[in-house]
C-alpha positions in Angstrom: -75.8 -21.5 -45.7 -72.9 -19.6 -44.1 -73.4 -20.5 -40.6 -72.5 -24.4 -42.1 -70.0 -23.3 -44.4 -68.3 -21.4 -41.9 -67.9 -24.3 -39.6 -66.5 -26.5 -42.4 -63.5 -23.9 -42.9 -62.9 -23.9 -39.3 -63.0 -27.7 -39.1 -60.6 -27.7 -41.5 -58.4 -25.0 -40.3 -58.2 -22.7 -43.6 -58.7 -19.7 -40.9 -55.7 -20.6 -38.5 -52.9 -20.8 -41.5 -52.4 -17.4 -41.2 -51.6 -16.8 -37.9 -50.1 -19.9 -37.2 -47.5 -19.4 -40.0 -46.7 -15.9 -39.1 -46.1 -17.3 -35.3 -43.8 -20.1 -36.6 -41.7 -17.2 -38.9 -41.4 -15.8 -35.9 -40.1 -18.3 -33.6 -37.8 -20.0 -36.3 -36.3 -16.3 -36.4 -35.6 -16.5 -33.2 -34.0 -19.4 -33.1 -31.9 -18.7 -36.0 -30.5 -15.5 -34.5 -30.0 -17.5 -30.8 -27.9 -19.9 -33.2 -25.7 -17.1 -34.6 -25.1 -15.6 -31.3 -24.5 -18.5 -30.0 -21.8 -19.4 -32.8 -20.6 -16.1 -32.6 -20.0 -16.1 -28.8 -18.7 -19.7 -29.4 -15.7 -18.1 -32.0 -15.0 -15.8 -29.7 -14.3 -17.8 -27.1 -12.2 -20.0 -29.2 -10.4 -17.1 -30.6 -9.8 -16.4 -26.7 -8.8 -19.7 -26.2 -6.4 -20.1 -29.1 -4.4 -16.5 -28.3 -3.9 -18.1 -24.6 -2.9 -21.1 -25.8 -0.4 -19.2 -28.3 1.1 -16.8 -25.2 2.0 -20.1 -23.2 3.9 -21.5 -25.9 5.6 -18.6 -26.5 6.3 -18.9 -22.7 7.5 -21.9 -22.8 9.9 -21.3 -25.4 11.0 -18.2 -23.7 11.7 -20.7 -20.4 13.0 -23.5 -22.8 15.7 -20.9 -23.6 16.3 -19.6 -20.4 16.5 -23.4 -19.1 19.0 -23.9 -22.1 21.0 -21.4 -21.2 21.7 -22.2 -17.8 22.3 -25.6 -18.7 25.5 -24.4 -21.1 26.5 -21.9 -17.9 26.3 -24.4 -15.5 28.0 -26.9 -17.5 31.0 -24.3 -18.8 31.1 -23.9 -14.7 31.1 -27.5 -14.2 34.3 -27.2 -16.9 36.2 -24.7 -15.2 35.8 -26.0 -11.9 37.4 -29.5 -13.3 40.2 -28.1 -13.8 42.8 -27.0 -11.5 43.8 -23.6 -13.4 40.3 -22.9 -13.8 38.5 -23.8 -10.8 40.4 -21.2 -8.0 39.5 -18.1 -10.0 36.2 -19.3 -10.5 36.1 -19.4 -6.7 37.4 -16.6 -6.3 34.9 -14.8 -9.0 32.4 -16.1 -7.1 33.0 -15.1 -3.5 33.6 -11.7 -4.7 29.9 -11.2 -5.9 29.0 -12.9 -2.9 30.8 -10.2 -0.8 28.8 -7.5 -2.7 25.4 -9.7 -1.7 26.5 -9.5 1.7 26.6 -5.4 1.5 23.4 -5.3 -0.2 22.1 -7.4 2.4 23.1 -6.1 5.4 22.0 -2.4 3.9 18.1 -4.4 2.7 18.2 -5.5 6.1 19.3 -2.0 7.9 16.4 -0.4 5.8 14.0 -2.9 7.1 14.7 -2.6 10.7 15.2 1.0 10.7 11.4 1.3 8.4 10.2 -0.8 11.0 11.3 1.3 14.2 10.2 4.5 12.4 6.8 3.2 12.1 6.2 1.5 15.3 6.8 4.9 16.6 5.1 7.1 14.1 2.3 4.9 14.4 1.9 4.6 17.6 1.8 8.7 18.0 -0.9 8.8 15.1 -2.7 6.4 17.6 -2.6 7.9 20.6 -3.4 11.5 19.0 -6.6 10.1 17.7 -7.1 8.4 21.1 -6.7 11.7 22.3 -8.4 13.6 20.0 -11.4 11.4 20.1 -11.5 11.9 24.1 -11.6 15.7 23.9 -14.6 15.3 21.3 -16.7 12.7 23.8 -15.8 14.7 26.9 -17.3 18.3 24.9 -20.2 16.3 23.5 -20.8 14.9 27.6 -20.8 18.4 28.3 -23.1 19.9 25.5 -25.6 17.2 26.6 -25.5 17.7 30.3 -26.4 21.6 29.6 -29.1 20.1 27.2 -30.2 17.8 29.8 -30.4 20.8 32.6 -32.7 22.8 29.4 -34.8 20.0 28.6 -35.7 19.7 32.4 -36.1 23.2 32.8 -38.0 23.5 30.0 -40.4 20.6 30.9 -41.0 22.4 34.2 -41.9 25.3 32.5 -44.5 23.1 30.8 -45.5 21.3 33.4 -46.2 24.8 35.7 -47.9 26.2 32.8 -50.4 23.5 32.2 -51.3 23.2 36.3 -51.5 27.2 36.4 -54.3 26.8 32.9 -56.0 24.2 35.2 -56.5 26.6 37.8 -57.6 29.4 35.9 -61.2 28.7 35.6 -64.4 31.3 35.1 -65.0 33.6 32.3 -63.7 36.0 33.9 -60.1 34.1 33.5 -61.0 34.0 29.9 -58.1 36.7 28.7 -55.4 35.0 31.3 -56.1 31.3 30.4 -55.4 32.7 26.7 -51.7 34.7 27.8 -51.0 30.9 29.8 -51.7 28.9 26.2 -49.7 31.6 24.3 -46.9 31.3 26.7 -47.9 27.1 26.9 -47.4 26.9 23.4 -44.0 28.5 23.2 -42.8 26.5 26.0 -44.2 23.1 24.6 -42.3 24.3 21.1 -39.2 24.9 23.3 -39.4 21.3 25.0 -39.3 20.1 21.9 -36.4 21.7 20.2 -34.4 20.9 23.6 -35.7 17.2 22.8 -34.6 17.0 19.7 -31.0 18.8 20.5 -30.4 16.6 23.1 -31.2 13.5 21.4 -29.1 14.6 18.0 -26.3 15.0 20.8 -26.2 12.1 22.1 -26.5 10.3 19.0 -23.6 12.1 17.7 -21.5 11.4 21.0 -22.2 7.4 20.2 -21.0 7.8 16.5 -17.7 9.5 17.8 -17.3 7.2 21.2 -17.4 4.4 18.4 -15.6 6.0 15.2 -13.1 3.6 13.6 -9.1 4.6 13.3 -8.3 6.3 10.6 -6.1 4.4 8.7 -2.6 5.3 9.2 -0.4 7.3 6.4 2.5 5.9 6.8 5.7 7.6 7.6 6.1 11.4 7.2 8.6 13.2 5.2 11.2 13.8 8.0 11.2 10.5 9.3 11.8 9.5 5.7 14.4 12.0 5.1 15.9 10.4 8.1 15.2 7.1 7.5 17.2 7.3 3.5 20.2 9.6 5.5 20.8 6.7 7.7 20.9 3.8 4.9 23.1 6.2 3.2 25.1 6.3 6.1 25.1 2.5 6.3 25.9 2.3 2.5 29.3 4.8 3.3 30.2 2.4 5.7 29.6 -0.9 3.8 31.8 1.1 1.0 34.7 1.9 3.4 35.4 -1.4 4.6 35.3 -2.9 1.3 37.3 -0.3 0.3 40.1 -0.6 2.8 40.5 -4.1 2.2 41.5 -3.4 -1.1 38.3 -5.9 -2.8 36.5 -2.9 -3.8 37.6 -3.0 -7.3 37.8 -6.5 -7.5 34.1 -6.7 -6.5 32.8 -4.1 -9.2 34.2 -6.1 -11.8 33.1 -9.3 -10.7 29.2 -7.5 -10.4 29.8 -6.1 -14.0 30.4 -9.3 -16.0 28.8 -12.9 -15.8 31.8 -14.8 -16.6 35.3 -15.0 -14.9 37.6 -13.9 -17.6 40.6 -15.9 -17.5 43.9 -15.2 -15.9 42.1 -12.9 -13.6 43.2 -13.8 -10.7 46.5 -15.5 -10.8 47.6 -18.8 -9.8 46.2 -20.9 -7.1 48.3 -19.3 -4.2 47.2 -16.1 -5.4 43.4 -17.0 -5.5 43.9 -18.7 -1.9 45.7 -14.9 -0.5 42.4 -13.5 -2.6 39.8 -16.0 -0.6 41.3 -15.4 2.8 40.9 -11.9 2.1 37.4 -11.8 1.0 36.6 -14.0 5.0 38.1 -11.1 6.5 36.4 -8.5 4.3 33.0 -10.6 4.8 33.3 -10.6 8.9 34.4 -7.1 9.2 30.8 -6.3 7.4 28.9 -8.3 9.8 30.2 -7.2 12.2 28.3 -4.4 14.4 30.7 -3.3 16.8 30.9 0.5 17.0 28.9 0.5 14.3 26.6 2.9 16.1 28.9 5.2 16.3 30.6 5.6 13.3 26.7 5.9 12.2 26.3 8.7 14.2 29.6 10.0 13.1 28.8 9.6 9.2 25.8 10.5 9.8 26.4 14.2 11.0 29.1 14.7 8.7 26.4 14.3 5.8 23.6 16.5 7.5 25.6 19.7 6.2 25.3 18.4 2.9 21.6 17.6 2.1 20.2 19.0 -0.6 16.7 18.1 -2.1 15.2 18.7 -5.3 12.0 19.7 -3.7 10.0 20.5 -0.9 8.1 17.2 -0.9 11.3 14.8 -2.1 12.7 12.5 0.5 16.2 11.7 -1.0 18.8 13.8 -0.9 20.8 15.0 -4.1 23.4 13.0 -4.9 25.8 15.3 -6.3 25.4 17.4 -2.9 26.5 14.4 -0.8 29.7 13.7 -3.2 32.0 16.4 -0.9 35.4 15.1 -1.9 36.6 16.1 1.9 33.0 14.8 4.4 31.0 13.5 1.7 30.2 10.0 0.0 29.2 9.1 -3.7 27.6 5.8 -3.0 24.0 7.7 -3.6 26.2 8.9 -6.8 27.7 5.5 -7.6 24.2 3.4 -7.0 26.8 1.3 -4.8 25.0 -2.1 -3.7 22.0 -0.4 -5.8 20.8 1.8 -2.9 18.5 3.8 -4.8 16.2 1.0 -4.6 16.4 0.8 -1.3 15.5 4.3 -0.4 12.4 5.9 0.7 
């Protein structure tokens, strides 16, 4: 009776509801919690979405204001330069910041040359030291591998003679000197192998250096950048003077300090015209490079006398050491045509 009965139940599957149920729990579990991360990872991401989406609108309203702006300036300059009373000292307010661009862009362009002249030649020492350096390292490894060469010859020889004089030695009666040879045969073979080993661990080590990279190159040191920043301060002093004896220099620090020509600046239109004439000659006299060299030279050592550094490892000089009232200059002082970011 229960071999039948049995049967019956498992036809009809009463003993599989147990494990089958437990085994679907499971899996809709699973598929519950993948659902939740997945909604979860989903939020995030929209979260993510909707703070980028935020930030560029409140880019855009940032450049919408910025774009607004400049619209109203350039149609107040479009105003001023309608008019007749208006339109020379705007001009003129505009070839004076010019002028100062011009400084700062000789000096950006002095730094540049002179950086680059410093390191084509700083560099190109660090090169050839290297160069050098690496030749005296092959040229002492070649060495220490010819006198392991000679020694692993030598003592392959001495293997080599020991081994034929073993062969030799033959009777009983050799018994005790065929034991002194393999004493002394083993020593040798051990030394023909340490030889081996040296010689190949040089030679090994002589490819690795014969092949070793360039070091990457530091850039310049601190003299040469000491040097470099005197020389653009130099530069600067120059710039300054020839502003300054044309009489714009003043002119040209207001203009930098305010964004809008204030009226009756500049006088009438004959006045703006003397004013525009000046500011050619003022702008040629910068670009222009003759004897530049050597009023470098002579600025130049008049400063040396005067550095002062805050520390051992600074590379510009103190300002307020440079502002002699007799040899020195303020520009490092006065920021003029914003050398300080310029400077080593």
């Amino acid at each position: 009776m229960r071999t039948p009965i049995s049967r019956t139940i498992r036809q009809l599957g009463f003993l599989r509801v147990g494990p089958t149920a437990a085994t679907n729990a499971v899996a809709e579990d699973e598929r519950v919690m993948r659902l939740f991360r997945n909604r979860a990872e989903l939020k995030k991401s929209y979260n993510q979405l909707c703070d980028q989406v935020q930030q560029l609108q409140d880019r855009l309203k940032q450049q919408e204001g910025v774009t607004a702006r400049a619209q109203e300036h350039l149609q107040a300059l479009q105003a001023r330069l309608a008019l007749a009373d208006t339109a020379y000292p705007t001009v003129v307010f505009y070839q004076l910041r010019d002028l100062w661009h011009v400084a700062h862009g000789l000096l950006e362009q002095h730094m540049r040359e002179l950086h680059q002249q410093r390191e084509a030649i700083e560099r190109g020492v660090f090169q050839r030291d290297f160069q050098q350096q690496r030749e005296l390292r092959v040229a002492a490894l070649d060495r220490g591998c010819q006198e392991l060469q000679v020694s692993a010859q030598t003592a392959a020889a001495l293997v080599q003679s020991l081994t034929q004089q073993i062969a030799r030695e033959r009777g009983w009666w050799r018994y005790l000197q065929r034991r002194l040879l393999r004493r002394q045969l083993q020593a040798a073979s051990l030394r023909d192998l340490q030889v081996a080993d040296a010689l190949q661990a040089a030679r090994n080590e002589r490819e690795l250096v014969a092949a070793e990279p360039e070091p990457h190159f530091p850039g310049l040191s601190l003299a040469m950048r000491r040097a470099v920043n005197v020389a653009v301060i130099a530069y600067a002093h120059v710039l300054h003077g020839r502003v300054e004896s044309s009489g714009l220099l003043d002119a040209v620090r207001r203009a930098m300090a305010i964004e809008e020509v204030p009226p009756g600046e500049y006088g009438d239109r004959a006045a703006c015209e003397l004013l525009m004439a000046q500011i050619q000659r003022t702008r040629w006299s910068l670009q222009q490079r003759l004897m530049l060299k050597d009023e470098l030279q002579q600025v130049t050592m008049g400063l040396r006398p005067l550095l002062r550094y805050a520390s051992d490892f600074s590379s510009i000089p103190d300002a307020a050491a440079l502002a002699d009232e007799t040899v020195g200059t303020r520009v490092l002082q006065d920021n003029a045509w914003e050398i300080s970011r310029l400077l080593l």
